[in-house]
C-alpha positions in Angstrom: 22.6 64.3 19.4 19.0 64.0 20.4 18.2 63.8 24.2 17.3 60.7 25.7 13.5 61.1 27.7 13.5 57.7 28.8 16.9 57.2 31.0 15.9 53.3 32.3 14.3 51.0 34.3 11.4 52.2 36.7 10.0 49.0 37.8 9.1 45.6 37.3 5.9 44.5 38.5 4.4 41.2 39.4 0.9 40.3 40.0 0.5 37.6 42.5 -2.4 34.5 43.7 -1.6 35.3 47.1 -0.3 38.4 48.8 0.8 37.1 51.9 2.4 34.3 50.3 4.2 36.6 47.9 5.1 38.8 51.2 6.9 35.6 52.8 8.6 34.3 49.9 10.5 38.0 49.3 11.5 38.4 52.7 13.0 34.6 52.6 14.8 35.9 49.3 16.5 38.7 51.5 14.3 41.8 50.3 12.7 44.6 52.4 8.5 44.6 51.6 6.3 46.0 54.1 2.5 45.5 54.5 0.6 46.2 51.1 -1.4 49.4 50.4 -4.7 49.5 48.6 -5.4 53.1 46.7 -8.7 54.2 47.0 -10.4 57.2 45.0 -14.2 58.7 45.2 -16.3 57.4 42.9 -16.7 61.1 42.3 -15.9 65.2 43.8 -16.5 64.7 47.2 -17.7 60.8 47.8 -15.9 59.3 50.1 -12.5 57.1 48.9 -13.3 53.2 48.0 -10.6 50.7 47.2 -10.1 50.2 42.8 -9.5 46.5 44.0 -6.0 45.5 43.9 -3.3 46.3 46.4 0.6 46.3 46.2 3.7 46.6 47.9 7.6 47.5 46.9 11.3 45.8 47.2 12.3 49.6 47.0 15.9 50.5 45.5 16.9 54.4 45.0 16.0 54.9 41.7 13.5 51.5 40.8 11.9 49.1 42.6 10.1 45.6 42.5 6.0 45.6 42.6 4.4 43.0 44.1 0.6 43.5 42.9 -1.9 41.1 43.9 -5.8 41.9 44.3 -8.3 42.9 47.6 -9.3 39.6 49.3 -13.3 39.4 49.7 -12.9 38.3 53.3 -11.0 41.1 55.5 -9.2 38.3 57.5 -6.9 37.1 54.3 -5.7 41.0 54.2 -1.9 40.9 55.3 -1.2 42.2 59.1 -0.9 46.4 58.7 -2.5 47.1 55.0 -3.6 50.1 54.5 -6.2 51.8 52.6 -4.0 54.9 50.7 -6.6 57.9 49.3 -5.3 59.3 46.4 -5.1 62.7 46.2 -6.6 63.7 42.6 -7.6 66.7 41.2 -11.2 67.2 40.9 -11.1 68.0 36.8 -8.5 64.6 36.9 -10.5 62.1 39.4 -12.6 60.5 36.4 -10.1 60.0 34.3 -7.5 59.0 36.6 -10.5 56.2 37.9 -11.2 55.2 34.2 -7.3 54.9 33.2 -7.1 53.0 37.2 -10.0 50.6 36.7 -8.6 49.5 33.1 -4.9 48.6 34.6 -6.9 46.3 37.5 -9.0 44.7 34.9 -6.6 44.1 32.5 -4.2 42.6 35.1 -6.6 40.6 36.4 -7.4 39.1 32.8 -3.4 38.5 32.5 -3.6 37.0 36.4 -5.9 34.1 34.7 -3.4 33.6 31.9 -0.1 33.1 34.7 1.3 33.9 38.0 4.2 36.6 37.0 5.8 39.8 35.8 3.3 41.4 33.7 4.1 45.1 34.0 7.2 46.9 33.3 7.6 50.9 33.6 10.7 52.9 32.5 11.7 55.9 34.1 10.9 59.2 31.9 12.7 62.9 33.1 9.4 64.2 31.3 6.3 62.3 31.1 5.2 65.3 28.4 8.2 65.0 26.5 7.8 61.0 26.0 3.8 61.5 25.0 5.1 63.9 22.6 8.0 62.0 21.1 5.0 58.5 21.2 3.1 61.2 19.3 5.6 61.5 16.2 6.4 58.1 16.4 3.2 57.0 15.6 3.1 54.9 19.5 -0.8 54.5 20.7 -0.8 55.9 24.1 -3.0 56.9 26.8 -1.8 60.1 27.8 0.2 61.6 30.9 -1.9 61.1 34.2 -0.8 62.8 38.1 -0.8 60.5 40.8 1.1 59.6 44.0 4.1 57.8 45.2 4.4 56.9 48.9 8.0 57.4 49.7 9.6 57.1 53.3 12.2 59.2 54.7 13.2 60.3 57.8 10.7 62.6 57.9 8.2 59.7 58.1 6.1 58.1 54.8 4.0 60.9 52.0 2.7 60.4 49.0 4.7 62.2 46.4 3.6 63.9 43.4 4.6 61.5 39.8 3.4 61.1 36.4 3.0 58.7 34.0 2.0 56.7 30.8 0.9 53.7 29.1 1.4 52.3 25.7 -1.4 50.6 24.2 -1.3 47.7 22.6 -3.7 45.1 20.4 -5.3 42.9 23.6 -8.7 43.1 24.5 -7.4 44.8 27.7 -5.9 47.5 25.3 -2.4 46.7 26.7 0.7 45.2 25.0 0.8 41.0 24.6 3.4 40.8 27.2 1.4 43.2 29.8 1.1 46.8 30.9 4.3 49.0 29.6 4.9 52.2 30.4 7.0 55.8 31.9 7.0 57.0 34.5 8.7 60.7 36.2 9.6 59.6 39.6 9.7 62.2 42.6 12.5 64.9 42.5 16.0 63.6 42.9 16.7 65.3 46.2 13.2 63.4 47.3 14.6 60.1 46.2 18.2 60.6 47.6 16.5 61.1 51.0 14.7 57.8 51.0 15.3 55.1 54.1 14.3 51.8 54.5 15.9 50.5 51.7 18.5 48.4 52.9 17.8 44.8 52.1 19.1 41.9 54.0 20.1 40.5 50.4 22.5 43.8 49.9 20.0 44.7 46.6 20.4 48.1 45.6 18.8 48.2 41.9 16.8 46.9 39.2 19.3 46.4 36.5 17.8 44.7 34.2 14.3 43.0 32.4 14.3 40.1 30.2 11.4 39.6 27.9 10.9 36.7 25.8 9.1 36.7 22.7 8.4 34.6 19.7 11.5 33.3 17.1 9.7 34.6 14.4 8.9 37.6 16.6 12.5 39.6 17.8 12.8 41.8 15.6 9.3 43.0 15.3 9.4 43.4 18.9 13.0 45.6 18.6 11.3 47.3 16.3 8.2 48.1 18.2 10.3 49.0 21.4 12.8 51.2 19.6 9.7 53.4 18.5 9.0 53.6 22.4 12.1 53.9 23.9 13.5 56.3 21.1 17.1 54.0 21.1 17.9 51.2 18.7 18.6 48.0 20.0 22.1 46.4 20.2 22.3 43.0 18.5 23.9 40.0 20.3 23.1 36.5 18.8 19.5 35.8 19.7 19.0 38.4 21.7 18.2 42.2 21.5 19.4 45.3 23.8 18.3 48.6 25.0 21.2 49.7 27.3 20.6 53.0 29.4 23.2 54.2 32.3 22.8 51.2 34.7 20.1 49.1 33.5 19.0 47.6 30.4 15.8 45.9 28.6 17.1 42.4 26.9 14.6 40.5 24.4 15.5 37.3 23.7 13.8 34.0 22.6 13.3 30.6 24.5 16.3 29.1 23.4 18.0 32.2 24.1 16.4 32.2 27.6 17.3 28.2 28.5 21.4 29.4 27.2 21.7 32.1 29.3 19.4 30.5 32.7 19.6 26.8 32.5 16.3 25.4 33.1 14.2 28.1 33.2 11.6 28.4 30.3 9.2 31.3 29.5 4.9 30.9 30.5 4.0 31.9 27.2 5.1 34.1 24.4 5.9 37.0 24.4 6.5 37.2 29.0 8.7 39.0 31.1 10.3 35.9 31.9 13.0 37.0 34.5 15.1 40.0 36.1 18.1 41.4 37.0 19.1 42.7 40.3 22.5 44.2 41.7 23.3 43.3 45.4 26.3 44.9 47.2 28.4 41.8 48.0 27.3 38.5 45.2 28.6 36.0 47.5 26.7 37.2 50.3 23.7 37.3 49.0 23.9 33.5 47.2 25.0 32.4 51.3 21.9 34.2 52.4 19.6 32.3 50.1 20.8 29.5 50.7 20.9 30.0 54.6 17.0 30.5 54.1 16.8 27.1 51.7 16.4 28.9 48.7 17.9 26.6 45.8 19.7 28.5 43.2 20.8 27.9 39.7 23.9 29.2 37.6 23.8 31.5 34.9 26.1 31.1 31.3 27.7 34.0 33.2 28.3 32.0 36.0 26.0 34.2 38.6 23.2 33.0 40.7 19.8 32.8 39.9 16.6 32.2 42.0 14.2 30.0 39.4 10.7 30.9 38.2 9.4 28.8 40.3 10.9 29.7 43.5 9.7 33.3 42.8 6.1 33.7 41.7 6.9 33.0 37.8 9.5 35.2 37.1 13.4 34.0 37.6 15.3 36.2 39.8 19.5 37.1 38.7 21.6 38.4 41.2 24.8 40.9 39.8 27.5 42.2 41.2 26.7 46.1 41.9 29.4 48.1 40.4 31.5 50.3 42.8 29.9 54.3 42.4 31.7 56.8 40.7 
């Protein structure tokens, strides 16, 4: 049996109007963000670090997280109370590239920032960023290549930046990236790093990222199974109008708009194909619906019967709460 390189969900990120109205509305849906951070790298070996123009900041979880992205304000007075400006720490035979591959994510998010308000970017988690290029590479996947960068992760030892890799799959939009946004892998920190993390205890009880739901197209599912099987290296699971790629806690579901309005009353995807709305597990279900509410968050009910915070309420992408289940 071959050996699974991509193991699950990373993150999901969203790119935002307004950061400090994104930063309000996750805190009123019970989630621990802090101040965004704005990476900065010379504009060459030795220049001094300048911003690449967009910012961002994390719901963290132990092994994924949320990303709130949302771009440097013009005037500093609109930057959120405690940003900071984050130098990357790049190789010198890595800085240009690292810049390039940088300043094509901003721009491209940027371009999808004009099309909606929403999750555009969705990262699996890789053991081996060089074993998934090479398994892209026999599959035939357009990619652009492993790249080193940094992670700031806090623990009691106090906040550094981390060494990680990663990887995105191209696609056929001007921007080079997939129709539904930037997709990619990355390898996280060591475990021991990860398992030492604090901070991440959210007033909601969320403790992971367990799923992604992306719409597509009717005449467009199983193309897009198709296309993510060659990514992921799994085959889908088939369930009525929808398609699954399970891994050990989380999962990526494709479904269609119909499919999307059966399972969360109401909600309806931007375009086509989106990542239309997520999955998160929280500690205690009830709790966290009481909390929401408590903060005059209105909340719908799932086919499954579970809560669920609507697109609207949080910045274009509906939010499902699930039961954690109890560790093994």
């Amino acid at each position: 049996m071959a050996i699974r390189d991509i193991t699950g969900l990373h993150h999901i990120g969203l790119v935002v109007r307004d950061m400090k109205t994104a930063l309000d509305t996750f805190q009123r849906l019970g989630f621990r963000v802090g101040p965004p951070t704005y990476p900065a790298l010379p504009p060459a070996p030795g220049a001094a670090p300048e911003p690449i123009g967009a910012g961002n900041t994390h719901a963290d979880f132990p092994r994924s997280f949320i990303e709130i992205l949302g771009f440097a304000p013009e005037q500093r007075e609109h930057t959120p109370a405690g940003a900071e400006l984050i130098p990357l720490q790049i190789p010198d035979d890595q800085l240009a590239a690292t810049r390039a591959a940088m300043t094509r994510t901003v721009a491209g998010l940027a371009a999808r920032l004009d099309r909606y308000e929403g999750a555009h970017i969705l990262v699996f988690t890789t053991d081996d960023a060089e074993q998934t290029v090479a398994r892209l590479d026999r599959a035939g996947v357009g990619h652009g290549g492993a790249h080193a960068a940094q992670r700031p992760i806090t623990t009691a030892d106090g906040t550094r930046l981390e060494a990680i890799k990663y990887l995105e799959i191209n696609g056929d939009e001007p921007t080079g990236m997939p129709a539904e946004g930037r997709v990619g892998a990355a390898q996280d920190a060591p475990a021991h790093v990860l398992d030492a993390q604090v901070g991440l205890d959210h007033p909601n009880g969320a403790v992971g990222l367990a799923e992604c739901v992306l719409c597509v197209g009717d005449d467009e599912l199983d193309a897009t199974a198709d296309r993510y099987e060659r990514c992921l290296g799994i085959a889908p699971e088939h369930d009525g109008p929808s398609r699954g790629f399970g891994f050990a806690s989380s999962r990526l579901t494709l479904t269609t708009a119909s499919g999307l309005a059966d399972r969360l009353p109401g909600e309806q995807p931007p375009s086509a194909p989106a990542l239309c709305a997520y999955t998160i597990a929280v500690t205690d279900l009830a709790a966290a619906e009481r909390l929401l509410h408590s903060h005059g968050v209105e909340t719908g009910r799932a086919a499954t019967g579970e809560p669920f915070v609507p697109a609207a309420s949080a910045h274009g992408a509906a939010i499902l709460l699930r039961q954690a289940m109890p560790a093994t």
